[in-house]
N, C-alpha and C positions, 0 to 999 in steps of 0.2 A: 072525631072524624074517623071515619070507616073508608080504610086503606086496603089497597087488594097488594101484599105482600108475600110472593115467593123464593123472593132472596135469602131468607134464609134454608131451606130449600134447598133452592141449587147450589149455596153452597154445600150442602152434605152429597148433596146428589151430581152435580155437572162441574163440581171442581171449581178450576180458573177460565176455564172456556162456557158460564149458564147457557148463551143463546147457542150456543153448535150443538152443548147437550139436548137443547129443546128442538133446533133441526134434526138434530141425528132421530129424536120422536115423533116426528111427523110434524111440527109446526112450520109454517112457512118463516122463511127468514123475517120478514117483516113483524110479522106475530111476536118472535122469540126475541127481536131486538126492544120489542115493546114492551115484551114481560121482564125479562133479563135486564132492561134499566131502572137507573134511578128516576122516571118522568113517572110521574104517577098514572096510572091507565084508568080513562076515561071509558070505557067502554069493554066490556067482556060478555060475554055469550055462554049460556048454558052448555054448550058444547063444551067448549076451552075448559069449562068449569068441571063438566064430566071426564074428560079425557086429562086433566092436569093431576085431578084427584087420583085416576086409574093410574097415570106415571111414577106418582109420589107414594102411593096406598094411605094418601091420606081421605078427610073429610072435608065438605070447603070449610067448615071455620079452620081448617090448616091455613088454606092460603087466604085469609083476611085477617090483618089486626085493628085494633082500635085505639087511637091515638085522642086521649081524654087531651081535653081541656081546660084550662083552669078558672078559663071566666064560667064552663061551663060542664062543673064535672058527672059524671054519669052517677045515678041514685045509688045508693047502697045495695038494692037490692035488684038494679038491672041485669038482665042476662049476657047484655052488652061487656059485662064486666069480663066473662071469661075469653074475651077477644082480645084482651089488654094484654100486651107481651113483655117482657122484660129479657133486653138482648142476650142472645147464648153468645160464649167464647168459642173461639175457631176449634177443633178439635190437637190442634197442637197445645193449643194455652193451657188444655184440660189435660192432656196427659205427658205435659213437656219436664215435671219435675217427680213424675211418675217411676218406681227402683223398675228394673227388668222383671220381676217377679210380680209386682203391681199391674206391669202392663200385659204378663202373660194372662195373670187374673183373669184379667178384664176384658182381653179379648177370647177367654173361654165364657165369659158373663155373656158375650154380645154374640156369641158361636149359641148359644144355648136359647138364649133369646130368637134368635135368628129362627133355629129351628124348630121352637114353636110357632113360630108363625106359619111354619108351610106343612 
């Protein structure tokens, strides 16, 4: 089943507050309580889908996953497949047993990263 998922997302991006982060971006409260829950949304728009992508700098297969089945699982060789996600850990999990010098590392890895992108 093909899921519209940006929860993981605003977790990196909107913290503990996803829908006030997606109001503070233009979406209407209603929109961001829609995106920001767990209900699954029925409904999205080319727009949302342009403008989420622009927020995030992702692609939409950022915000869709694919949630196989088992009575009905996807071909070996579907494209489907690269939509399949397997959960990331919070950012504390990943660097909570981390020495101070590992973690300076790494946020000069992610300083570096950073500024190649711009």
């Amino acid at each position: 089943m093909l899921k519209f998922d940006i929860l993981p997302l605003l977790k990196f991006k909107g913290g503990k507050t996803p829908a006030l982060f997606l109001q503070k971006n233009g979406f209407s409260r209603t929109t961001s309580y829609r995106f920001a829950g767990k209900k699954s949304v029925k409904r999205l728009t080319i727009t949302d889908i342009r403008r989420l992508c622009n927020l995030f700098n992702c692609t939409p297969n950022d915000l869709f996953t694919y949630v196989e089945s088992e009575s009905k699982p996807l071909p070996a060789n579907s494209p489907m497949k690269q939509l399949v996600r397997k959960p990331l850990p919070s950012i504390p999990e990943l660097i909570g047993d981390l020495t101070p010098a590992q973690t300076n590392e790494l946020m000069n890895k992610i300083m570096e990263i950073k500024n190649q992108n711009e």
